[in-house]
N, C-alpha and C positions, 0 to 999 in steps of 0.2 A: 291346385285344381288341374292337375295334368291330365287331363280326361279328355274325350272327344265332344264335350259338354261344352269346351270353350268355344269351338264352331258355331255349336245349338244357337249360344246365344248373345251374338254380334246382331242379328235382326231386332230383338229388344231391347237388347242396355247401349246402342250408341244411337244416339239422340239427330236428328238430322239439326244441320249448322244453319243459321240463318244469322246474313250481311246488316240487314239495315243499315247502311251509312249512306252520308250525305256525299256528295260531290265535294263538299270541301274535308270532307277526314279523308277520303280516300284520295286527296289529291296527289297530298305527298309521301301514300304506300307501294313505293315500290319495294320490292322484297328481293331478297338472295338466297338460291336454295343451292345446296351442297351435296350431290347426287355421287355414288362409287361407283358409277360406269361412263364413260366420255358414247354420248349417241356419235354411230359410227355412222350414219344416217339419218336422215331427217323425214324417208320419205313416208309417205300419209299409208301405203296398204302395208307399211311395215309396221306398224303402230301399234299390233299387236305383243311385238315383241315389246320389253320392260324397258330396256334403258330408252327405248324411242318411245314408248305410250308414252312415258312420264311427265315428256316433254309436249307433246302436241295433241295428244290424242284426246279432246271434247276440248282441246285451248284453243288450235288454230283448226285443226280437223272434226269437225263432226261427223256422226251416223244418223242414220234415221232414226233411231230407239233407242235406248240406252235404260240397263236394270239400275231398280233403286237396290243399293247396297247397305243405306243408312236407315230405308225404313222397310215398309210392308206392302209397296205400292207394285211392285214385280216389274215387268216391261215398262216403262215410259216413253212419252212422247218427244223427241227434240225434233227431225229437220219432217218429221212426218208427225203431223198432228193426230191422226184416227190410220184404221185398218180393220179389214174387214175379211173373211173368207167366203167365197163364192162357193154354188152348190159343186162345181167341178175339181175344186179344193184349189182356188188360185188365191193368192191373196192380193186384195187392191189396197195399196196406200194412199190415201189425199195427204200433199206435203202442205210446209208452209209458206206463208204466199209472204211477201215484202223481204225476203231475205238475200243478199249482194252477198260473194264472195270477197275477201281484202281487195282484188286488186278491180273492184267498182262493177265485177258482173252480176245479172241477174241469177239467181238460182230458179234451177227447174227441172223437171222430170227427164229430159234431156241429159242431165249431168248424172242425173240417180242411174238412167243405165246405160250413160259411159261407164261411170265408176267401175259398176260391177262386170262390165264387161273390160275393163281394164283388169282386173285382178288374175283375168283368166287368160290375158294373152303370152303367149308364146317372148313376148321381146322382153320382159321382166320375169321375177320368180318372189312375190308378190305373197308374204306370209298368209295374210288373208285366205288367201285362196284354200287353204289348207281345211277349214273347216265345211268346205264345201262338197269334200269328196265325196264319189259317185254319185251324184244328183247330179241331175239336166235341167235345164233352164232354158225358159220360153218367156224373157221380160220384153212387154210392150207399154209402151209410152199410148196411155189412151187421150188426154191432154197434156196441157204445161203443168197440170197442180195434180194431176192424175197418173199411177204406173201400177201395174201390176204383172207378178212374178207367179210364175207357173211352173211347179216343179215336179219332176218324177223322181223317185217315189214321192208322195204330196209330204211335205215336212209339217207338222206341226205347230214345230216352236220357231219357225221361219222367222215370226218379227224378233225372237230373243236371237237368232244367231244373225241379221242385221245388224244387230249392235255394234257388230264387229268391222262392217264394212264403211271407211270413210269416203266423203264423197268430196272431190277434185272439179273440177269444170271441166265442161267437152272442151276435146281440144287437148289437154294435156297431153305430154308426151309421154307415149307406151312404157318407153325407158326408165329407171328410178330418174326422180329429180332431186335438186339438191333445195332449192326454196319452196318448200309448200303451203299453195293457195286453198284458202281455207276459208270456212263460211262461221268459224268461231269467234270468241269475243278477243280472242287475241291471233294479231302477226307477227312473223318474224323480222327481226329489224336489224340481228346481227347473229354469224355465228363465225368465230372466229375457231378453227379445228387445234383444241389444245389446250382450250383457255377457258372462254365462255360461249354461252348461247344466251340469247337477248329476248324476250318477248313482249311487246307493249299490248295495251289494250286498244281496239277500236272504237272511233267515237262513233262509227255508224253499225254496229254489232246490234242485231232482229231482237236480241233477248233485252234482260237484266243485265244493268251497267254495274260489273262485278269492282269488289272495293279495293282488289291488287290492279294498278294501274301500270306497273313493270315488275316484269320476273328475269333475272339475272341467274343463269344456273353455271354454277362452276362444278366440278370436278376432282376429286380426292379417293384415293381407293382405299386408305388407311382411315377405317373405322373410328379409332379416338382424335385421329385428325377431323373430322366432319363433327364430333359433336365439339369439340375446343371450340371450333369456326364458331356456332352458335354462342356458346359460352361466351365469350368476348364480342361477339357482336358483329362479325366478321360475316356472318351467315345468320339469315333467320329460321332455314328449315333444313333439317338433314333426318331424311324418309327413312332413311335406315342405318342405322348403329348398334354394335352390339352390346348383349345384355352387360358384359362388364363396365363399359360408360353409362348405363342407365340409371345413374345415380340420384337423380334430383327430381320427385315427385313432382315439383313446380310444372318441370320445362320435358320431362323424360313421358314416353305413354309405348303401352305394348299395344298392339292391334292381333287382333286373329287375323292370318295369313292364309292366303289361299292357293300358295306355293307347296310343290311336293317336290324334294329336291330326293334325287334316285339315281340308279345306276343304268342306262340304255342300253342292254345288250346289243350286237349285231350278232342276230343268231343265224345269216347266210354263212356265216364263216367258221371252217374249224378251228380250234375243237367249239369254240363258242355254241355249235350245232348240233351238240348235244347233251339232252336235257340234264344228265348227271353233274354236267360241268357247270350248268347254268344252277342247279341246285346245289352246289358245293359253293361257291360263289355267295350266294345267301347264306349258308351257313359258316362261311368262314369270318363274317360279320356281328362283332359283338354291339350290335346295336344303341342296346339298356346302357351301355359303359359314357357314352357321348351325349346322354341326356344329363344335363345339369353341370356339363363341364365344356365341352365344346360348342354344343347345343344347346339353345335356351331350353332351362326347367319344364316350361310349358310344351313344351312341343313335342306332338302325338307320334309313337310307330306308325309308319302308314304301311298299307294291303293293299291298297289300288293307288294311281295317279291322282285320285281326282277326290278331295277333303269329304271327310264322312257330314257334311249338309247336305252334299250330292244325293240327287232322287239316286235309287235303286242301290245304293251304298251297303255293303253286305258285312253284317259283324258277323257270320258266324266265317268268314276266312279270318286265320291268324298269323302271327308273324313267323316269320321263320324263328325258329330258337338260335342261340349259338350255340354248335357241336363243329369244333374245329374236328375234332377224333371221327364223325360221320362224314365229312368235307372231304378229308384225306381219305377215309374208304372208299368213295364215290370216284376219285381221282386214282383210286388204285383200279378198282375194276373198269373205269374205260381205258385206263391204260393197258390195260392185260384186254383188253377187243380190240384190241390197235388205236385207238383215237391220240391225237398227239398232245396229250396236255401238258406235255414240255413246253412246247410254243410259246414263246414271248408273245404277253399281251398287251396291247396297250391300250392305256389310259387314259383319255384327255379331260382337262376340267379346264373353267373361264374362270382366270382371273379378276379375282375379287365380286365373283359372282355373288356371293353371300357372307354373311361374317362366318371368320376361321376358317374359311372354303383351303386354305392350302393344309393347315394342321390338320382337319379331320381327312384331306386326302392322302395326306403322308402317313394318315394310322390305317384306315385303311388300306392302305397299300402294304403296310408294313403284315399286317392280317391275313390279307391273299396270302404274301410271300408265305407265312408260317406254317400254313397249309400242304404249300408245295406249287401254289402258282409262280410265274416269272411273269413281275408286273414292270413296264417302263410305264413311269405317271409322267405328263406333260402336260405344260399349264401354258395355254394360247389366248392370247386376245378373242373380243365379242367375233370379229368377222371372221376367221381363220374358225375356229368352234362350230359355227355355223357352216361350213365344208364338212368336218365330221359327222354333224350332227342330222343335218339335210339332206335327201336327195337331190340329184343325182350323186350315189354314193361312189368314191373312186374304184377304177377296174384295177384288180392284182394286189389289192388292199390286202391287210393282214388280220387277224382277227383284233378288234378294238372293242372300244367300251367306251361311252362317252357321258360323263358326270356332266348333271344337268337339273335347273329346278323346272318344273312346268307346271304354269300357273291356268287356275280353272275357278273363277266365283264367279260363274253364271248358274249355278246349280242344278246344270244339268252334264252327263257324260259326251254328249255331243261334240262338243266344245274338246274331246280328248281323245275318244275311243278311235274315231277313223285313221287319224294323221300321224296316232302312234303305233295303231296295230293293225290293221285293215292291209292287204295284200299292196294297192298302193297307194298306201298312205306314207306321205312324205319324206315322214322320221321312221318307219316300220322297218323294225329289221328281222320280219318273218312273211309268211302265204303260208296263213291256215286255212283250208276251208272254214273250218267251222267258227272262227272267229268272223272271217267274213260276212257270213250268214247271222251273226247276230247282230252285227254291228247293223247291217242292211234291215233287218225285221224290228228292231231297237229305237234305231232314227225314224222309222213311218208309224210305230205305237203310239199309243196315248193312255193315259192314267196306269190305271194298277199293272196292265199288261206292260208297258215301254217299262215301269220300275223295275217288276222282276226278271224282263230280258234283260237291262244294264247290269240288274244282278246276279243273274248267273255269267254273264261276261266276266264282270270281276272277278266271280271265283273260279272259271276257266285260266283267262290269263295267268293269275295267280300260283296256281297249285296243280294245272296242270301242264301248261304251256310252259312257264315260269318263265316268264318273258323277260323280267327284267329286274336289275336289284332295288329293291323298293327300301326307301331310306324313314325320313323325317318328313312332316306334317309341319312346317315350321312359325313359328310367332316372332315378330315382327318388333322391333324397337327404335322407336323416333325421338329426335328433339325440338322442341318448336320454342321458338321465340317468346317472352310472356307476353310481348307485343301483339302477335297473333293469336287468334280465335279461329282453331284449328285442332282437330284431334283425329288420327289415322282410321283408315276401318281397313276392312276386307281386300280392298281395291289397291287399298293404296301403294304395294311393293310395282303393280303393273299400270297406272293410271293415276292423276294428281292433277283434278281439278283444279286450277288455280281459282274458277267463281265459289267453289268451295270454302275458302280462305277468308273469313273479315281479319280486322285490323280495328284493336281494341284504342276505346280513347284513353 
């Protein structure tokens, strides 16, 4: 079923999980999950990013809203009960009342716009922030259980891009922190850099008394090492393993992923800046070749960033073909206008980002090369990646490329378009006008109109900008304990509710 059908239908065949246990089965479930990347942070507006959501993000940090991924219910409620849009297009939140932060504070509309006015300050660089670009913001605290957020252009889906924002208590320091105070059912109680990371549950947590009562997360970047750990008992959860360990129907489950893992041009830089070279690039990549060998079986070509569930999601752009033979013509004629497509490029990709992440970057490297590119590949840790990959980009740089997944199940483009392509958007390594101006007309739509603006975006970007090497759509391979009552969805490579989790008798 390697179709884009597998997307379609994660909304119907995964079933939402339900706990019911008693205080005394969940006593003695604490559990061990075996993650392939060490969180090089803990802090709460970096949450967005995967190896940190996994850990804290709806565990010890909460948002105000959060999308159902399991069923059909869209936006939900967590630290904001209702919402509402005023005729001037603001929208008011009423939060929820009785809910204390771990370390014994009240929560309150106070902290909702700290938070977000944290994300936007100057003395951090605060991922979050990323999905806010160009929009202004007028938040006022009308009570303690009352805020409302006023935005230009008026956003729409304002309570789904909330989701993303965790909220901290006033007070917190500007700065990243290293322990963060959270209003979830769990705190942190140990992190030890290297080893493990501790999570217990609260006994005074506003919700449902979730039935993992400690989450122990250790750390392995070797794939058949993570699901062994479970195998033997070593480990109860390991979120991600590749499909060659996926052996045993008991304990093994594939999830549709919402990850597109791609090549990020910097197109400021020569020759990278010009389109021929960005289009020989895509065609120097035999794509079809890494499905079912590198790449799990199921996992789609992608044409945009952002998984074909996505509103405004455009089939009729296609993939590039592989024409190594039209690669090297394209590489011959900017050579002959002067462009220097001799120039060493370089490559960076994160370690043990994904499974196979280094073989399929050493074939394609090997690819460019055949072509006639001069590729250095370079494999750096999460923090070091995160310099390539982020603005501010370094001055007198050379042209680069940075191999990178980015992850998008909120099923809208919002969530992608600005921060990767939009003039200053954070990861953008172009100023187009006219991608600007969609992106800007795109984010203030609503219904049929916001679809076919996100979709003629896609197929701008695409086919004519060619912004970027557009790789894999990828599916997801877990193993879970027989112990636990537990099955991955869409979410789960960037986020892993631990209240999600029972623990079978």
């Amino acid at each position: 079923m390697k179709t884009s059908h597998l997307f379609g239908a994660f909304l119907c065949s995964v079933l939402a999980l339900g706990t019911g246990f008693s205080p005394a089965q969940a006593a003695s479930s604490d559990i061990k999950i075996v993650l392939p990347e060490e969180a090089d942070l803990l802090e709460p507006c970096m949450a967005t990013r995967s190896n940190i959501g996994r850990v804290i993000m709806e565990n010890v940090s909460e948002t105000l809203t959060e999308l159902d991924v399991r069923g059909k219910q869209g936006v939900m409620p967590r630290l904001a009960e209702k919402w509402e849009q005023t005729g001037d297009g603001t929208w008011r939140f009423h939060l929820r009342q009785g809910v204390t932060f771990s370390d014994g504070k009240a929560f309150g509309a106070k902290d909702v716009k700290y938070s977000f006015d944290r994300i936007f300050s100057d003395k951090n660089i605060c991922e979050s922030r990323r999905y806010f670009g160009g929009m202004k913001f007028d938040v006022k605290i009308v009570d303690d259980t009352t805020i409302d957020f006023k935005v230009d252009p008026v956003q729409p889906i304002l309570p789904l891009l909330l989701s993303l924002v965790t909220i901290v208590p006033e007070g917190t320091p500007l700065e990243f922190i290293r322990e963060p105070v959270g209003t979830g059912p769990y705190k942190l109680s140990n992190w030890t850099p290297g080893q493990q990371i501790v999570l217990d549950a609260r006994d005074d947590y506003w919700g449902k008394k979730p039935a993992v009562t400690k989450a122990t997360y250790l750390f392995r970047s070797d794939p058949a090492v993570r699901a062994a750990m479970v195998q033997t008992g070593e480990a109860d959860l390991a979120p991600s393993i590749s499909q060659v360990e996926a052996t045993n129907e008991k304990t093994d489950f594939s999830y549709l992923d919402s990850e597109t893992v791609y090549l990020r041009i910097d197109g400021n830089i020569a020759p990278l800046n010009d389109v021929r070279v960005r289009k020989a690039l895509n065609l120097a990549i035999d794509r079809e070749a890494f499905i079912g060998t590198l790449v799990p079986q199921d996992a789609v070509l992608a044409t945009a960033l952002v998984p074909p569930t996505t509103l405004g999601w455009n089939p009729d752009v296609k993939v590039f073909p592989y024409d190594p033979d039209e690669a090297k013509k394209l590489l011959d004629e900017a050579r002959a206008d002067g462009v220097a497509v001799d120039t060493p490029i370089t490559v960076v990709a994160r370690t043990a980002n994904f499974p196979n992440v280094t073989e399929i970057m050493e074939a394609i490297q090997a690819q460019l090369q055949d072509v006639g590119f001069k590729i250095d590949l370079r494999f750096v840790e999460v923090a070091e990646h995160e310099v390539y990959y982020s603005k501010p980009f370094k001055e007198g740089r050379g042209p680069q490329i940075v191999a990178a997944m980015h992850d998008n199940s909120k099923g809208d483009p919002s969530f992608t378009m600005f921060f990767k392509y939009d003039s200053k958007g954070t990861q953008s390594g172009y100023s187009d006008p006219k991608v600007d101006d969609l992106v800007s007309r795109a984010s203030a739509a609503t219904g049929d109109e916001r679809a076919k603006l996100w979709s003629e975006l896609i197929a701008y970007v695409h086919d004519d900008l060619v912004a970027d090497v557009l790789l894999f759509h990828m599916v997801g391979y877990s193993r879970v304990s027989e112990r636990l009552d537990f099955k991955p969805s869409i979410a789960t490579n960037s986020m892993l509710q631990l209240s999600e989790i029972g623990i079978k008798n």
